[in-house]
C-alpha positions in Angstrom: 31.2 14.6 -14.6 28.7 16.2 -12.7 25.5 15.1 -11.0 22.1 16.5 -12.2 18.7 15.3 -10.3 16.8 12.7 -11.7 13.9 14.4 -14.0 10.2 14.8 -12.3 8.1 12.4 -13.2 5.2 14.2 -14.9 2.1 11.2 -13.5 3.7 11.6 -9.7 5.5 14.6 -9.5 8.4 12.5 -8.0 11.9 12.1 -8.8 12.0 9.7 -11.9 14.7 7.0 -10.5 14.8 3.2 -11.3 13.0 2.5 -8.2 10.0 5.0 -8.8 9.7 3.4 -12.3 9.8 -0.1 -11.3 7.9 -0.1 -7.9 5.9 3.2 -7.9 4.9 4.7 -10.5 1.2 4.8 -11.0 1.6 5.0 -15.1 3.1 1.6 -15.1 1.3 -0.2 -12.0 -0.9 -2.7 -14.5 2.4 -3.9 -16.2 4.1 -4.3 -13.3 1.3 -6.4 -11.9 1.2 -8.0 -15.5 5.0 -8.9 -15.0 4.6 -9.6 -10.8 7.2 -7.1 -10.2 7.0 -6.5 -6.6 7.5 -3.0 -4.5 11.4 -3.9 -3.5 13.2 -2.9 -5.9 16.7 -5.2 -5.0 13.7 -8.4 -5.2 12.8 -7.3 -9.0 16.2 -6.9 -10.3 17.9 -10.2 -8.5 14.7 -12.5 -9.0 12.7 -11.3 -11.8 15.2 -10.0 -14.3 13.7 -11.0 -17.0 10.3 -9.8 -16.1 11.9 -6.8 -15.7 13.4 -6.4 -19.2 10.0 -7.7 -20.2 8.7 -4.6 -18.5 10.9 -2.1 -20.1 10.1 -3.5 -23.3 6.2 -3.6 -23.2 6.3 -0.1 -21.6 8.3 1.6 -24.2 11.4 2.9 -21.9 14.0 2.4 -23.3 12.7 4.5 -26.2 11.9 7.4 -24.3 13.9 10.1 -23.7 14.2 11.6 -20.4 11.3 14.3 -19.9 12.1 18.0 -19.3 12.5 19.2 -15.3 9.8 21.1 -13.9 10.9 24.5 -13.4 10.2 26.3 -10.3 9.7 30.1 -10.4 
């Protein structure tokens, strides 16, 4: 198995990890604050996992497939 990088993501032009999506991002920051996730990423997924599956849910995720990496030239 080898390791790839995480995609860009296309609203931040950062790497598109779990912690980007559920404490950065600035496409998702109203459904985060709609489900209090906080900025610490260990405090969402040990406190508020169900506010967190909440939050995949309502923001499609686990639908989407991962987006295409920028390509430098």
């Amino acid at each position: 198995m080898k390791k790839e990088d995480p995609p860009i993501c296309p609203t931040c032009n950062h790497p598109m990890t779990v912690k980007h999506i559920l404490t950065d991002c600035r496409e998702y920051e109203l459904q985060r604050q709609k489900y209090n996730l906080t900025q610490n990423l260990a405090e969402n997924l040990d406190i508020d996992t169900i506010n967190v599956l909440k939050f995949i849910r309502d923001t499609e995720l686990h639908k989407k497939p991962n987006t295409p990496k920028h390509t430098q030239h």
